[in-house]
One Martini backbone bead per residue (centre of mass of N, CA, C, O) as a GRO file, in nm:
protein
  121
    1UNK     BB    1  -2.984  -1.423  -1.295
    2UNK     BB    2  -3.102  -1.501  -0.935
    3UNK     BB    3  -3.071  -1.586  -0.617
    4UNK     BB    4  -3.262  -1.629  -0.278
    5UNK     BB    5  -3.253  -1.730   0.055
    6UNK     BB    6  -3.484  -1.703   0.340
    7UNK     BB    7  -3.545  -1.637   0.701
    8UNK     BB    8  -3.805  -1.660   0.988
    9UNK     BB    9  -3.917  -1.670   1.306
   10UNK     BB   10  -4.204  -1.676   1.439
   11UNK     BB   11  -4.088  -1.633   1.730
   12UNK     BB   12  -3.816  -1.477   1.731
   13UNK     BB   13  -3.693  -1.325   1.482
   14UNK     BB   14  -3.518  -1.466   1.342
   15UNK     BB   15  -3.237  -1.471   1.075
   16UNK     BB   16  -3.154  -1.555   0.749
   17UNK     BB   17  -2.923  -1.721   0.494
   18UNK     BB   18  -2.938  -2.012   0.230
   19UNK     BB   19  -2.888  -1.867  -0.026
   20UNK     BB   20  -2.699  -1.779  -0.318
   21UNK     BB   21  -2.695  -1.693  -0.678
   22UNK     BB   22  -2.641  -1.699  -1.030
   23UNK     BB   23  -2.748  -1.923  -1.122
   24UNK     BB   24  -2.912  -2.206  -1.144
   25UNK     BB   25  -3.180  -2.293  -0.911
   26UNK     BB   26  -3.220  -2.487  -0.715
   27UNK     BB   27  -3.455  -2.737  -0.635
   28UNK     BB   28  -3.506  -2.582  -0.310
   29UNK     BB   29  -3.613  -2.337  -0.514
   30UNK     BB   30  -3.785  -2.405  -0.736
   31UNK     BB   31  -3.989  -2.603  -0.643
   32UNK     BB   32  -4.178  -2.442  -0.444
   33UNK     BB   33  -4.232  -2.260  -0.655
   34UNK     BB   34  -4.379  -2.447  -0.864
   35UNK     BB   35  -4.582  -2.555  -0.639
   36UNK     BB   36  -4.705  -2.246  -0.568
   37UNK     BB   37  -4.764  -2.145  -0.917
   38UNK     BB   38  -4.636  -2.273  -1.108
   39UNK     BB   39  -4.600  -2.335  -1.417
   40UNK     BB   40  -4.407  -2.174  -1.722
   41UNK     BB   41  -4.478  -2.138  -2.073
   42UNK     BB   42  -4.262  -2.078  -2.349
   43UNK     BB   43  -4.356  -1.936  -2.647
   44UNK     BB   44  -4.357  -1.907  -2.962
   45UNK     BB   45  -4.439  -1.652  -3.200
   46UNK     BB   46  -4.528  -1.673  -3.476
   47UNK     BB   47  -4.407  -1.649  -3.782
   48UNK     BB   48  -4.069  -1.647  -3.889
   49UNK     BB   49  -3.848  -1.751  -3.681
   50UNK     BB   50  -3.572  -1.666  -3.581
   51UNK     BB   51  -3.362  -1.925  -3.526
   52UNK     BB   52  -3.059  -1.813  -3.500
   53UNK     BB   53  -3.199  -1.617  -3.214
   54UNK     BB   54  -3.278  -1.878  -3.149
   55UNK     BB   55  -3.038  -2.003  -3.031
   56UNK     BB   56  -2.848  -1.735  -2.929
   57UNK     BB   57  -3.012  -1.775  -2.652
   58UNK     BB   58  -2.942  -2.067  -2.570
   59UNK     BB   59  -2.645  -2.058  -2.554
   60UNK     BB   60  -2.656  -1.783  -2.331
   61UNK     BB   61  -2.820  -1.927  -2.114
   62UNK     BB   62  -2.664  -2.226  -2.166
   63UNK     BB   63  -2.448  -2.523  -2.160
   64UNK     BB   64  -2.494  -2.610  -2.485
   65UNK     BB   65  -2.551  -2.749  -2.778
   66UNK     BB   66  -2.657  -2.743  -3.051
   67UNK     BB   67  -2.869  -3.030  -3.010
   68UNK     BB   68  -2.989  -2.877  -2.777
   69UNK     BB   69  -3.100  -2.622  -2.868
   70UNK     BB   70  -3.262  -2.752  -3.113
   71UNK     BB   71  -3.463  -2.892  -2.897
   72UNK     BB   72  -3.565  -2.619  -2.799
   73UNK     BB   73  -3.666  -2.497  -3.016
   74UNK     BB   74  -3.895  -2.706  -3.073
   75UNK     BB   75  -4.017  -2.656  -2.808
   76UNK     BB   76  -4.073  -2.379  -2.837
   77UNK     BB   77  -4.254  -2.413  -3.120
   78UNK     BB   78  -4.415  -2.589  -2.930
   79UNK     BB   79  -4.493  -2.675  -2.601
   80UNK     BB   80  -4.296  -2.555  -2.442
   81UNK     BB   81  -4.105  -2.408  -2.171
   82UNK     BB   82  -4.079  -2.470  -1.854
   83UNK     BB   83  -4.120  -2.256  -1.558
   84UNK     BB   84  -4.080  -2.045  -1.377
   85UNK     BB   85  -4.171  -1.700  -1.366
   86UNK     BB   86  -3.933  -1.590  -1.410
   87UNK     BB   87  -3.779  -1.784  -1.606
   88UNK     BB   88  -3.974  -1.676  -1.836
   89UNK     BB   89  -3.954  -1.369  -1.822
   90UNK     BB   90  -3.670  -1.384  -1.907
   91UNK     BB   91  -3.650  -1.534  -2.161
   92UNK     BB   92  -3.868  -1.330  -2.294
   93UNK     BB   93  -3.661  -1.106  -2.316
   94UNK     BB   94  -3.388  -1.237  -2.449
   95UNK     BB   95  -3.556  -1.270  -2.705
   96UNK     BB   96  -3.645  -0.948  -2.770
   97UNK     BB   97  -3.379  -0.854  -2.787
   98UNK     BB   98  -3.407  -1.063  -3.064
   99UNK     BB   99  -3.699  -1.010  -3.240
  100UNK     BB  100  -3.868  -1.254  -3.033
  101UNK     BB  101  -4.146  -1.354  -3.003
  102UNK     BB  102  -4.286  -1.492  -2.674
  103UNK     BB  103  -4.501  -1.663  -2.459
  104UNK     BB  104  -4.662  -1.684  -2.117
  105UNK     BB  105  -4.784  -1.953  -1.983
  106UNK     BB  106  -4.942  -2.137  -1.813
  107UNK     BB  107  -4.899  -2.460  -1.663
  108UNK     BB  108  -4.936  -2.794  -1.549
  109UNK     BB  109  -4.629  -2.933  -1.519
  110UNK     BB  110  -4.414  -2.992  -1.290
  111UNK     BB  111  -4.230  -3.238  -1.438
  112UNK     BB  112  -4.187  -3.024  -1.688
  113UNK     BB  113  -3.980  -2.883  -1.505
  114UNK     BB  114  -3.674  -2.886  -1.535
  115UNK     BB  115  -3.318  -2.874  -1.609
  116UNK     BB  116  -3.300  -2.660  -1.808
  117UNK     BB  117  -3.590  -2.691  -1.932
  118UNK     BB  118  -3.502  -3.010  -2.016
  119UNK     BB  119  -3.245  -3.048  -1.889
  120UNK     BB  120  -3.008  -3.171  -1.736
  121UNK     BB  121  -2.818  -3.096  -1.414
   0.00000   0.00000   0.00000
């Protein structure tokens, strides 16, 4: 996943790019998305989750400890973890690729969407 911001000038018709990176999506640009939209809470689904295989996707999309990964676990079976419309879309096919079901609702708490989601920055 990455991200990209541009702008363009309502007066003059200039525009640029203000930054693009493969990274986790800094502050100034997640902020206002979270603002726009709203966040979105990724929560596991159904009994019987392969734990194995949700530690196994959390550690492959941020760099975290086993005890950090285990806490997004807790997060994700628990009240979910917040984030962009978009990282949330991206985490459950992640889930998904590894025959982890769970789903995207609507969030309510803008400073519940950490980095990443719940991790300090």
């Amino acid at each position: 996943m990455g991200w990209d911001a541009e702008f363009r000038c309502g007066a003059c018709g200039d525009g640029g790019c203000l930054g693009f990176g493969g990274e986790d999506a800094p502050d100034w640009v997640r902020g206002p998305l979270l603002e726009r939209h709203g966040p979105v809470l990724v929560r596991l689904v159904g009994p019987g989750v392969d734990r194995g295989a949700v530690l196994r996707v959390v550690r492959a999309a941020w760099p975290v400890t086993l005890p950090q990964a285990a806490g997004l676990l807790r997060q994700l079976a628990g009240d979910g973890l917040a984030g962009t419309p978009a990282e949330a879309a991206w985490l459950c096919g992640r889930l998904a690729e590894r025959g982890v079901a769970a789903e995207a609702v609507p969030g309510q708490d803008v400073a519940g969407a950490g980095r990443p989601w719940g991790l300090p920055g």
